[in-house]
N, CA, C and O atoms as CSV, one atom per row, in Angstrom:
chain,resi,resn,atom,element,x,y,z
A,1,UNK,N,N,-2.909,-15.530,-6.743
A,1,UNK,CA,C,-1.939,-15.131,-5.761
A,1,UNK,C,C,-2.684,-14.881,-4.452
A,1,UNK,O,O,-3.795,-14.357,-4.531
A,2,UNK,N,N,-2.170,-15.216,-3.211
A,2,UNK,CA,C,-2.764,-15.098,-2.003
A,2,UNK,C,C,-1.621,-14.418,-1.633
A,2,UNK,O,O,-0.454,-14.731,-1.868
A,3,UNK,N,N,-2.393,-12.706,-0.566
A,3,UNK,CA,C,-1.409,-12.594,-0.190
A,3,UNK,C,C,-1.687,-12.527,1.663
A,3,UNK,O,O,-2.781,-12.037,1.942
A,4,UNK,N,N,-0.823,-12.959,2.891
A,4,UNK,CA,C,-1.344,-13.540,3.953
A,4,UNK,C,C,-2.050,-12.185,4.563
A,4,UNK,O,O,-1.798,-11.117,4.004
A,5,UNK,N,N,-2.896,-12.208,5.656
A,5,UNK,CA,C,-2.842,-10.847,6.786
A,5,UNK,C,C,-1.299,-9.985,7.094
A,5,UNK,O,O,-0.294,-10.672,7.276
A,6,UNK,N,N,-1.252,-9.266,7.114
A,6,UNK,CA,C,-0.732,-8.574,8.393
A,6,UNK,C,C,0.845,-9.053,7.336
A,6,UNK,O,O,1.794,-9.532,7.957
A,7,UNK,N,N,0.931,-8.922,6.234
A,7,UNK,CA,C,2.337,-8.951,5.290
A,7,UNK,C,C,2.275,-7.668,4.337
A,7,UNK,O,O,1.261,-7.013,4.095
A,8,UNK,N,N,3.608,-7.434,3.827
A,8,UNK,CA,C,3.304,-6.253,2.605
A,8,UNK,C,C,3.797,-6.961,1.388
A,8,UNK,O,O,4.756,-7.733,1.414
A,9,UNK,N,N,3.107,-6.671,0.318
A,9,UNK,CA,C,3.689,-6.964,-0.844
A,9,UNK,C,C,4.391,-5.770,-1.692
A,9,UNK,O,O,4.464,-4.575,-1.408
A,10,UNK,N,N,4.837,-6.403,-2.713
A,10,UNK,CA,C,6.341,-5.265,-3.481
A,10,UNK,C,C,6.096,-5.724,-4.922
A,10,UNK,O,O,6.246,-6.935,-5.081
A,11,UNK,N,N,5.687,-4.890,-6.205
A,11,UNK,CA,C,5.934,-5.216,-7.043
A,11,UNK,C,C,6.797,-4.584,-7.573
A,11,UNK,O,O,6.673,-3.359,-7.591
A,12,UNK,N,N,8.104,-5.283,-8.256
A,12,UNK,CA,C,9.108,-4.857,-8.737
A,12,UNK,C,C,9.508,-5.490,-10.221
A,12,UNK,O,O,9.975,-6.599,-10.481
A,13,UNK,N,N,9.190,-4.489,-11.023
A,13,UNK,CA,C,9.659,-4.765,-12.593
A,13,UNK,C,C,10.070,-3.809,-13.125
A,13,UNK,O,O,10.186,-2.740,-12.526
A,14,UNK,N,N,10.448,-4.008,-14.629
A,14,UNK,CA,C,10.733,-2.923,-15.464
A,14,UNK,C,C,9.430,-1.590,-15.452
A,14,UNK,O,O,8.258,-1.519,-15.084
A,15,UNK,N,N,10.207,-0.875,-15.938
A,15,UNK,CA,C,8.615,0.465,-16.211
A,15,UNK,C,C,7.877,0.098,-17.583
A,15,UNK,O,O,8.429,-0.200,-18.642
A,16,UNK,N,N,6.508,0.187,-17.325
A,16,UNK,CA,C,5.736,-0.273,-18.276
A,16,UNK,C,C,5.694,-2.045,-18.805
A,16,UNK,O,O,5.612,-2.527,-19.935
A,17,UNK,N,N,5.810,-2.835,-17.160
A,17,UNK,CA,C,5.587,-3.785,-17.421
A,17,UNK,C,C,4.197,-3.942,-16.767
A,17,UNK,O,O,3.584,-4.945,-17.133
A,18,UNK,N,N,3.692,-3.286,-16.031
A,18,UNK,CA,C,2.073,-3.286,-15.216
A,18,UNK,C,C,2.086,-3.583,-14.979
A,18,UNK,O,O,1.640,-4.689,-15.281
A,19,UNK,N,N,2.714,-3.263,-13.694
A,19,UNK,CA,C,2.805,-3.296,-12.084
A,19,UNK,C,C,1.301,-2.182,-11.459
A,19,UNK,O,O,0.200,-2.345,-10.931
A,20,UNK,N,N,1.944,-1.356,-11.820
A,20,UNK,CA,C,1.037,-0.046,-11.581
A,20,UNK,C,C,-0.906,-0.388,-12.060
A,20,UNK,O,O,-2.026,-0.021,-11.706
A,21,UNK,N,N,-0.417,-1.080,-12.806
A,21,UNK,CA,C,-1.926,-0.951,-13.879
A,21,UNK,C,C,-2.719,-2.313,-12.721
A,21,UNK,O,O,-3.817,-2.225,-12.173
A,22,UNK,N,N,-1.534,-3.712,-12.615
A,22,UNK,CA,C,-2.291,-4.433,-11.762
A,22,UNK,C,C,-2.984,-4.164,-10.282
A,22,UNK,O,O,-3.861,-4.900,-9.828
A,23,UNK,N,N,-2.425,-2.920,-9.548
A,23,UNK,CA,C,-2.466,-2.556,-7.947
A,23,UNK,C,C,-3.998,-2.056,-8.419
A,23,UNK,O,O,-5.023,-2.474,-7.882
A,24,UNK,N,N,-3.963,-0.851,-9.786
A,24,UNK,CA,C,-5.160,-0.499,-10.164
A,24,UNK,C,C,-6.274,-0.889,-10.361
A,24,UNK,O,O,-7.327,-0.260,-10.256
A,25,UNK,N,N,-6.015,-2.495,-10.809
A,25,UNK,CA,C,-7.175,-3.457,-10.910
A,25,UNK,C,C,-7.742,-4.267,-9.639
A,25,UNK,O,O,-8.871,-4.754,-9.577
A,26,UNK,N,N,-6.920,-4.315,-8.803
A,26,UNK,CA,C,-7.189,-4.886,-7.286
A,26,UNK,C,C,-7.791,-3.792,-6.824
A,26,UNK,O,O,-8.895,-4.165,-6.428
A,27,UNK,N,N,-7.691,-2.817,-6.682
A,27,UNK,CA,C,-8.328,-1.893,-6.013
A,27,UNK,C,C,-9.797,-1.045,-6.720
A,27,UNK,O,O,-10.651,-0.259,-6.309
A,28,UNK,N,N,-9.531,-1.613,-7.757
A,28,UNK,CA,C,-10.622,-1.151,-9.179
A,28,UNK,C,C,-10.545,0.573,-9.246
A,28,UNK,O,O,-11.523,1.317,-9.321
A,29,UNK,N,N,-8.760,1.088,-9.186
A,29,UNK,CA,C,-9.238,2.099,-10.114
A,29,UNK,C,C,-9.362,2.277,-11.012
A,29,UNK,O,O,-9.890,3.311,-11.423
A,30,UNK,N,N,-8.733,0.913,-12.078
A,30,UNK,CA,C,-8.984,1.061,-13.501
A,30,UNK,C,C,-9.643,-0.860,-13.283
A,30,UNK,O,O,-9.152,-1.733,-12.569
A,31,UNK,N,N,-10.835,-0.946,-14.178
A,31,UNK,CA,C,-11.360,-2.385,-13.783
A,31,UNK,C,C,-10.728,-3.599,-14.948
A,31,UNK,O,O,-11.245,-3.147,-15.970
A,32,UNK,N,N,-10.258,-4.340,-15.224
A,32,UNK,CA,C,-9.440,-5.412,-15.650
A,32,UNK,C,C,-9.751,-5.764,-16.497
A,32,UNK,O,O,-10.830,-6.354,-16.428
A,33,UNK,N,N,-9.063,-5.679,-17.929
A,33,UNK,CA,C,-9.679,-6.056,-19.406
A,33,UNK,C,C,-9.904,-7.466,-19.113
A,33,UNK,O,O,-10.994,-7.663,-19.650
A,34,UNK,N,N,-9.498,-8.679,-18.536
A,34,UNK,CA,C,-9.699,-9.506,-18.729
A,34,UNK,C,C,-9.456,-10.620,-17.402
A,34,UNK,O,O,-8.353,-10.414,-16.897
A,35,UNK,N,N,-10.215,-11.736,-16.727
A,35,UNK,CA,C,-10.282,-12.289,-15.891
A,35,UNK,C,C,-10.908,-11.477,-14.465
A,35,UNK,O,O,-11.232,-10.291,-14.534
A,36,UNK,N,N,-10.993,-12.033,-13.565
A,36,UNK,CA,C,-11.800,-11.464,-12.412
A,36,UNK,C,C,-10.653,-11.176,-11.097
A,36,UNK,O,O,-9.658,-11.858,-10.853
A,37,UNK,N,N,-11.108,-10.023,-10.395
A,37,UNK,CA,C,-10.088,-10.334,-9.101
A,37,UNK,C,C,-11.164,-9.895,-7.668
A,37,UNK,O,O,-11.981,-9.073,-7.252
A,38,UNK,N,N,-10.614,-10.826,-7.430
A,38,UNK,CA,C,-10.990,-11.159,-5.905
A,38,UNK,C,C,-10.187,-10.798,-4.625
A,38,UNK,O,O,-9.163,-11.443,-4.402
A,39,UNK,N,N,-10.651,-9.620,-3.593
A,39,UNK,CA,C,-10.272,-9.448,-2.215
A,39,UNK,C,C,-11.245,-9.998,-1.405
A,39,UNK,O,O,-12.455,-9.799,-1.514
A,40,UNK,N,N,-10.507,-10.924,-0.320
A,40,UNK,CA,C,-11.414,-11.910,0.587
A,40,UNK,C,C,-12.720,-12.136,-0.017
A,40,UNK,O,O,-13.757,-11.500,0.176
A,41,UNK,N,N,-12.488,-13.257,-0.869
A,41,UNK,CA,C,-13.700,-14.020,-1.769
A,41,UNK,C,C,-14.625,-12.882,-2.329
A,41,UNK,O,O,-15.683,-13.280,-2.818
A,42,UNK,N,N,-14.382,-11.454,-2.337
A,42,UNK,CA,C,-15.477,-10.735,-3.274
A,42,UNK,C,C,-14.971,-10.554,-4.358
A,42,UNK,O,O,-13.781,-10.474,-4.661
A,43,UNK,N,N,-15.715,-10.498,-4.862
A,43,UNK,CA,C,-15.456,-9.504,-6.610
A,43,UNK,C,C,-15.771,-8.367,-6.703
A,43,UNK,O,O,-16.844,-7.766,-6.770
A,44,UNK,N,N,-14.093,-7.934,-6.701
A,44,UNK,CA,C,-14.120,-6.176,-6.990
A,44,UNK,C,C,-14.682,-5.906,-7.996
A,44,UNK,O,O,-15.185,-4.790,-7.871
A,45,UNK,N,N,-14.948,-6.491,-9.307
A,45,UNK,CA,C,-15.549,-5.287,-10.496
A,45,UNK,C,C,-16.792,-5.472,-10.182
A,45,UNK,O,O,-17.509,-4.611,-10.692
A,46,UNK,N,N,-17.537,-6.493,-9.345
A,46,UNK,CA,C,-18.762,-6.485,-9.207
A,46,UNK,C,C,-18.917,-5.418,-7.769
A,46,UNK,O,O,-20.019,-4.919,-7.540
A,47,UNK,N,N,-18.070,-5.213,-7.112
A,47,UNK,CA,C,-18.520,-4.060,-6.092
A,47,UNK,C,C,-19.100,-2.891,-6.577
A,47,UNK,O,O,-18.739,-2.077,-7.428
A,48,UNK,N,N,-20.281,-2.999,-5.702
A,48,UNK,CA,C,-21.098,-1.133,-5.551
A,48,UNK,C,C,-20.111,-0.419,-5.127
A,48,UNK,O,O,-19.041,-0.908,-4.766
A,49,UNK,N,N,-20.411,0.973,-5.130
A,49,UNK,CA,C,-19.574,2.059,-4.739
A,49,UNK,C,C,-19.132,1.694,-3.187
A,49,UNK,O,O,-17.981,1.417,-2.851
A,50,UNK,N,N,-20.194,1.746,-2.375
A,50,UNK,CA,C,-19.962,1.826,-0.864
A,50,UNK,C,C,-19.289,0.722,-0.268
A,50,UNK,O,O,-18.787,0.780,0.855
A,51,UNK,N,N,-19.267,-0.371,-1.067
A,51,UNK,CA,C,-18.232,-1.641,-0.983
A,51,UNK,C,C,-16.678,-1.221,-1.274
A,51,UNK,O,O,-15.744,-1.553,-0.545
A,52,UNK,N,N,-16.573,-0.538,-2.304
A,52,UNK,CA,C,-14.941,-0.243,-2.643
A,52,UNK,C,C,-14.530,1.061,-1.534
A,52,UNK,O,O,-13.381,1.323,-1.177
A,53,UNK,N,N,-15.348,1.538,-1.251
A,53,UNK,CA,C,-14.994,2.972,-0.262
A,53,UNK,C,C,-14.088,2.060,0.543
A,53,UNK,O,O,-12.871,2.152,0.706
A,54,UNK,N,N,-15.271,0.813,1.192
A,54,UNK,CA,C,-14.887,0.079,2.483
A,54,UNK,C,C,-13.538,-0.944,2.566
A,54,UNK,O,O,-12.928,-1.179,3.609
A,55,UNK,N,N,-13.067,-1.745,0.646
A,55,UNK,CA,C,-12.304,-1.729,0.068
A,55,UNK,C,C,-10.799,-1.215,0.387
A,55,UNK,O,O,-9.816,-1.600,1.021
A,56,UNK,N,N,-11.112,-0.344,-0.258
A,56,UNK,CA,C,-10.150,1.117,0.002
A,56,UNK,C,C,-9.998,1.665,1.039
A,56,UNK,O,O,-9.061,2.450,0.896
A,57,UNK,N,N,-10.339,1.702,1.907
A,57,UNK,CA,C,-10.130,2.166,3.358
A,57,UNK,C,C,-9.402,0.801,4.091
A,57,UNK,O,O,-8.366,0.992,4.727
A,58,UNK,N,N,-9.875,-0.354,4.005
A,58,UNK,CA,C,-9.598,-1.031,4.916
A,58,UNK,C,C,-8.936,-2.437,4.937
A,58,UNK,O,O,-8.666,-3.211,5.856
A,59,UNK,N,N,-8.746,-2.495,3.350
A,59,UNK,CA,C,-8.154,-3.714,2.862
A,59,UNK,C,C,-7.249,-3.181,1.733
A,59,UNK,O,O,-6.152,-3.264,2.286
A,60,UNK,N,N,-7.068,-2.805,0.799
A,60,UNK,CA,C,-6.043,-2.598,0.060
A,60,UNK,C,C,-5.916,-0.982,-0.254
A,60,UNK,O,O,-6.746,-0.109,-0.508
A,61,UNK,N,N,-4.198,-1.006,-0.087
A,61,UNK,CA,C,-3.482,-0.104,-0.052
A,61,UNK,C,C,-2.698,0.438,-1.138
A,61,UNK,O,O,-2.716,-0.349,-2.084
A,62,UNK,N,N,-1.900,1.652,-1.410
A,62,UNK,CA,C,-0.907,1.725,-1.978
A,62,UNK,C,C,-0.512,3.031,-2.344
A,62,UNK,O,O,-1.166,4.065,-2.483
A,63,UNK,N,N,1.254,2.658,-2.530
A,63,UNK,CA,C,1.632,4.443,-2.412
A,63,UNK,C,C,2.262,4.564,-4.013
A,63,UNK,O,O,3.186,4.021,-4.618
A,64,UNK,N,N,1.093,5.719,-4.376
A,64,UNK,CA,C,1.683,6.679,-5.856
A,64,UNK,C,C,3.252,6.164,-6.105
A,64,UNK,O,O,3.986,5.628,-5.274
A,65,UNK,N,N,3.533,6.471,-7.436
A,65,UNK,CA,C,4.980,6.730,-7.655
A,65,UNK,C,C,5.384,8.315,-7.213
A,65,UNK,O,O,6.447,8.587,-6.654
A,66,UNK,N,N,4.344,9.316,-7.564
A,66,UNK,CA,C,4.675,10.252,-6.967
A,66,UNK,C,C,4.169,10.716,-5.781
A,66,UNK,O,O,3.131,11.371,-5.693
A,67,UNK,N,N,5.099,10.290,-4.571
A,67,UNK,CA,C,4.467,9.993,-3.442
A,67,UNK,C,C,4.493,11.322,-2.625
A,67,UNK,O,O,4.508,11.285,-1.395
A,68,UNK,N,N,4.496,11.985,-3.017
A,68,UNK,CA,C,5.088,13.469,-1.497
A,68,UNK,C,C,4.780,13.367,-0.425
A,68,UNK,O,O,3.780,13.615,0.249
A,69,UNK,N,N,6.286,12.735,-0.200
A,69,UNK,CA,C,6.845,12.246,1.339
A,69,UNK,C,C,6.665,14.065,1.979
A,69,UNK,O,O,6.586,15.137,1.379
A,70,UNK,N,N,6.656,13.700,3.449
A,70,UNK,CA,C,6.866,15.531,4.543
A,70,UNK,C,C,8.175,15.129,4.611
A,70,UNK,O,O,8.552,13.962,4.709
A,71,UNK,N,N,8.916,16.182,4.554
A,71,UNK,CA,C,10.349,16.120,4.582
A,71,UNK,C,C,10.686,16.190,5.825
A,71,UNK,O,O,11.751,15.729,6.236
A,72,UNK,N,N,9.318,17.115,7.005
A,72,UNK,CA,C,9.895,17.044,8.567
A,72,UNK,C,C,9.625,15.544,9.268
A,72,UNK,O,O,9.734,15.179,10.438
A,73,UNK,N,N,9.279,14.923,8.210
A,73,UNK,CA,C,8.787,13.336,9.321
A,73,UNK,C,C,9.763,12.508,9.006
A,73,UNK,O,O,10.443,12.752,8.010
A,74,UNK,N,N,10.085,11.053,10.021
A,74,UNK,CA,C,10.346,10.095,9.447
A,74,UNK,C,C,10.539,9.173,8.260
A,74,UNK,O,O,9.826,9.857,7.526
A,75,UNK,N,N,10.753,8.616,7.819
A,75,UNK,CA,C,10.676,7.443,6.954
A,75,UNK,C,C,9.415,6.406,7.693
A,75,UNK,O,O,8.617,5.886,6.913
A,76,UNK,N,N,9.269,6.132,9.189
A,76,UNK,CA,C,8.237,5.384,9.332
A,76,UNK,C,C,7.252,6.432,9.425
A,76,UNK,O,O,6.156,6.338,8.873
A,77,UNK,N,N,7.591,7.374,10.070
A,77,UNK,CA,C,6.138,8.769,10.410
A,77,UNK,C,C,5.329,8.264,9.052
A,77,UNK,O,O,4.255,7.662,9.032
A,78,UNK,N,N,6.329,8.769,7.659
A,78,UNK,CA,C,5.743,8.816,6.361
A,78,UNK,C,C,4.686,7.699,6.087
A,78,UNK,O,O,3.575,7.812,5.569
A,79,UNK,N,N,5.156,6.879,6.443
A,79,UNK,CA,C,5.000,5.253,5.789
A,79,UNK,C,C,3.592,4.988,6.647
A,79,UNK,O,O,2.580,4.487,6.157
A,80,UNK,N,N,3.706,5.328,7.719
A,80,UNK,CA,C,2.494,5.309,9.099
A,80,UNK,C,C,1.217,6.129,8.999
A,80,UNK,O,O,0.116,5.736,9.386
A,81,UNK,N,N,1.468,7.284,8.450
A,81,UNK,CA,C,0.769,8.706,8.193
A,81,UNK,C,C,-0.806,7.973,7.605
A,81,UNK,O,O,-0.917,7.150,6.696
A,82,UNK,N,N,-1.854,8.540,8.402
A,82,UNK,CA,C,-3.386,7.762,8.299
A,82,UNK,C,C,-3.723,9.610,7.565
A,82,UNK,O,O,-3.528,10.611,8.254
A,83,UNK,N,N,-4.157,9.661,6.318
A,83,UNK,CA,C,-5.052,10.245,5.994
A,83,UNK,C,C,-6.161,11.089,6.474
A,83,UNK,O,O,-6.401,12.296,6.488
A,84,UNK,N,N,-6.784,9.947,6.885
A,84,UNK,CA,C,-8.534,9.878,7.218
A,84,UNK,C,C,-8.960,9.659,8.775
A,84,UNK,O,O,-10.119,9.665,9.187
A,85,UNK,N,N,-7.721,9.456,9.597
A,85,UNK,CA,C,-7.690,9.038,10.620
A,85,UNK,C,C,-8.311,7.767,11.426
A,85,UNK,O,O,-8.818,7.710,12.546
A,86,UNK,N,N,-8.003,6.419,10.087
A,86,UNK,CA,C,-8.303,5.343,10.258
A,86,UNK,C,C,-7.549,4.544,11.030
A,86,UNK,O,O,-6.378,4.549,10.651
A,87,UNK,N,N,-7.744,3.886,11.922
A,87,UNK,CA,C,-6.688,3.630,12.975
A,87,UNK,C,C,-5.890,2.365,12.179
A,87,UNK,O,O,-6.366,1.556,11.382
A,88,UNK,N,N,-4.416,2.495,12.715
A,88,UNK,CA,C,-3.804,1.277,12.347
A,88,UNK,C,C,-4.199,-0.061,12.667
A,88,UNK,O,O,-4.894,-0.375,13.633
A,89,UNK,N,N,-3.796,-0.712,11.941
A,89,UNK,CA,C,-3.614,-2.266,13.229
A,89,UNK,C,C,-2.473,-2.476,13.999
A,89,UNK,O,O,-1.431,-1.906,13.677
A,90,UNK,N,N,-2.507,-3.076,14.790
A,90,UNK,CA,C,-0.994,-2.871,15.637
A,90,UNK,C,C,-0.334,-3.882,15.166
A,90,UNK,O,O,0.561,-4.055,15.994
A,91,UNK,N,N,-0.205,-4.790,14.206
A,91,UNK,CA,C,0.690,-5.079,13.722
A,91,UNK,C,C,1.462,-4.760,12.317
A,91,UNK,O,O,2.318,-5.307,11.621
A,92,UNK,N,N,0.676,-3.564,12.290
A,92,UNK,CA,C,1.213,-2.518,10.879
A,92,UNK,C,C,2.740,-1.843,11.480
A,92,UNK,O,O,3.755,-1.805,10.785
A,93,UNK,N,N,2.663,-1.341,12.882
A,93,UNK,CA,C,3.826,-0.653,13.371
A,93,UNK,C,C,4.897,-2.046,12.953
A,93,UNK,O,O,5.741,-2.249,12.081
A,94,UNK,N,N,4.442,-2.669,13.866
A,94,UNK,CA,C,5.801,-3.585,13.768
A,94,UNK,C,C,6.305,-3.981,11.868
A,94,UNK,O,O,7.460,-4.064,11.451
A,95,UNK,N,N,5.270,-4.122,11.211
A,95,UNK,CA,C,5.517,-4.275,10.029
A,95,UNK,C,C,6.387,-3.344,8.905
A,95,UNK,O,O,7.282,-3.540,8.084
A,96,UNK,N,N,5.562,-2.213,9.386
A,96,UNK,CA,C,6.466,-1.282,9.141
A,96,UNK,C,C,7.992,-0.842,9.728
A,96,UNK,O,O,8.411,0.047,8.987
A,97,UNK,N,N,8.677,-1.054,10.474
A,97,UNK,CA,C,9.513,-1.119,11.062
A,97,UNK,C,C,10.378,-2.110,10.501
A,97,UNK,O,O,11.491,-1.717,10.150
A,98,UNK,N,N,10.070,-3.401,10.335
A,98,UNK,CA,C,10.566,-3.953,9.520
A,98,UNK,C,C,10.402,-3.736,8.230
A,98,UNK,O,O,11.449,-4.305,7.920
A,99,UNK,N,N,10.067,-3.468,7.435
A,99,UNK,CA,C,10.471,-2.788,6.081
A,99,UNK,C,C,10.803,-1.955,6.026
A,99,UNK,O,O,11.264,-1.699,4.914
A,100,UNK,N,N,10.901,-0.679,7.200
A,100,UNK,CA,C,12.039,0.358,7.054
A,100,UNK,C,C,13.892,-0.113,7.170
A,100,UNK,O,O,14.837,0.281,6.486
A,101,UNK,N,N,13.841,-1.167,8.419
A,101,UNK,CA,C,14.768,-1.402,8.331
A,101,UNK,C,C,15.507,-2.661,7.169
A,101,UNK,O,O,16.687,-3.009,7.187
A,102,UNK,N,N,14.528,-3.128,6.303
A,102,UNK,CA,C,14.634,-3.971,4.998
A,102,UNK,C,C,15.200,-3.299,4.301
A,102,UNK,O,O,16.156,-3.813,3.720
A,103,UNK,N,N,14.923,-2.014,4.061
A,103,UNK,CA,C,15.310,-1.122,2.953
A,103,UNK,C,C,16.308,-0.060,3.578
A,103,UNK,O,O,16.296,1.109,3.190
A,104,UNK,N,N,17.078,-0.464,4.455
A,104,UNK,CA,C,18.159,0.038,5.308
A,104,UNK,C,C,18.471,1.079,5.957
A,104,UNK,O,O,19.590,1.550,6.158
A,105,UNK,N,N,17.070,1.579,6.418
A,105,UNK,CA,C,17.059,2.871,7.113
A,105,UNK,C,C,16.352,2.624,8.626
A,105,UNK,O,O,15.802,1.635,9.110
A,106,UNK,N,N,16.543,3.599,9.003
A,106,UNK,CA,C,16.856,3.467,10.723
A,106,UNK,C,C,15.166,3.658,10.943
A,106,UNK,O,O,14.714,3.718,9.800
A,107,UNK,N,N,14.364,3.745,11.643
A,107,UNK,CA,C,12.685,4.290,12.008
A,107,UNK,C,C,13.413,5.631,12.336
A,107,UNK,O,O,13.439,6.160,11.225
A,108,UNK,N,N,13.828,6.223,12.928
A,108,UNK,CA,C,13.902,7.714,13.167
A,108,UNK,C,C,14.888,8.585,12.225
A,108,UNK,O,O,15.438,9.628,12.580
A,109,UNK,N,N,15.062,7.692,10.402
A,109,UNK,CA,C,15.612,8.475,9.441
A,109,UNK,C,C,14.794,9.150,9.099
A,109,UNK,O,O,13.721,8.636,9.415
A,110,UNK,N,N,14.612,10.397,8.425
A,110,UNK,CA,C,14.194,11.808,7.997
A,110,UNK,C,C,14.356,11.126,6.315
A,110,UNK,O,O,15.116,10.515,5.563
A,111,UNK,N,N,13.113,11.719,6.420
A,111,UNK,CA,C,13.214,11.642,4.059
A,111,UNK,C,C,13.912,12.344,3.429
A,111,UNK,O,O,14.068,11.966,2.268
A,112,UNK,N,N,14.679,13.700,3.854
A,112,UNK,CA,C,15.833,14.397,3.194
A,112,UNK,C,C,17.494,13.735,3.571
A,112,UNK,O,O,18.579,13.990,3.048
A,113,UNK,N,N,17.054,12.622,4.915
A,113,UNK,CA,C,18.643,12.372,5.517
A,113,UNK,C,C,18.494,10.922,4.527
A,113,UNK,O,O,17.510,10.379,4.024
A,114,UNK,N,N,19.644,10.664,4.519
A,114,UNK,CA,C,20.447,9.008,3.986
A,114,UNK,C,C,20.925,8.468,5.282
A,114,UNK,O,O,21.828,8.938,5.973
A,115,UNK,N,N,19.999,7.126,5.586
A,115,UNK,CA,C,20.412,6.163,6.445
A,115,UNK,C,C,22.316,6.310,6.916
A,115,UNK,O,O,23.180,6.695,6.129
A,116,UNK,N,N,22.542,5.918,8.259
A,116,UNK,CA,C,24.080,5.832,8.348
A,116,UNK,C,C,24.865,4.307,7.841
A,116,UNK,O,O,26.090,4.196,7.896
């Protein structure tokens, strides 16, 4: 699977079809009983530590199932919110924006409000 720059991906299945378990293996928090995976031609199970930090910071992402959203922010605030204070790319805003409004909420909906 290739997935392009500057796109988001969505895995959507039943529970306990490993979804969860695959994001884990791309990112090597759990490393892959079987076959190899590759971010931009490396091999994650062969990454040193200081390779996956860089990994993880700057190439692959992802949000918990149990995510604790701030209830005083946005839906994009949330979605936008840097941790570590790693700067975005500027075509993350726009990206994000469009997948807020994909999933039918406004950029200035609140995580306790329901879209109008």
């Amino acid at each position: 699977m290739v997935v392009e720059p500057g796109t988001f991906l969505v895995l959507l299945g039943p529970s306990g079809s490993g979804k969860s378990t695959l994001v884990r293996c791309v990112n090597r928090l759990v490393p892959p009983t079987d076959g190899r995976v590759y971010v931009d031609g490396e091999d994650v199970v062969a990454m040193r530590p200081e390779a996956l930090r860089h990994l993880r910071r700057h190439k692959v992402s992802m949000v918990f199932q149990q995510f604790a959203l701030l209830p005083h922010r946005t839906v994009l605030d949330n979605a936008a919110l840097r941790l570590s204070g790693l700067p975005l790319l500027p075509t993350w805003e726009d990206g994000l924006q469009r997948l807020v409004r994909a999933l039918g909420a406004s950029a200035g909906t609140g995580v306790g409000k329901a879209p109008q």
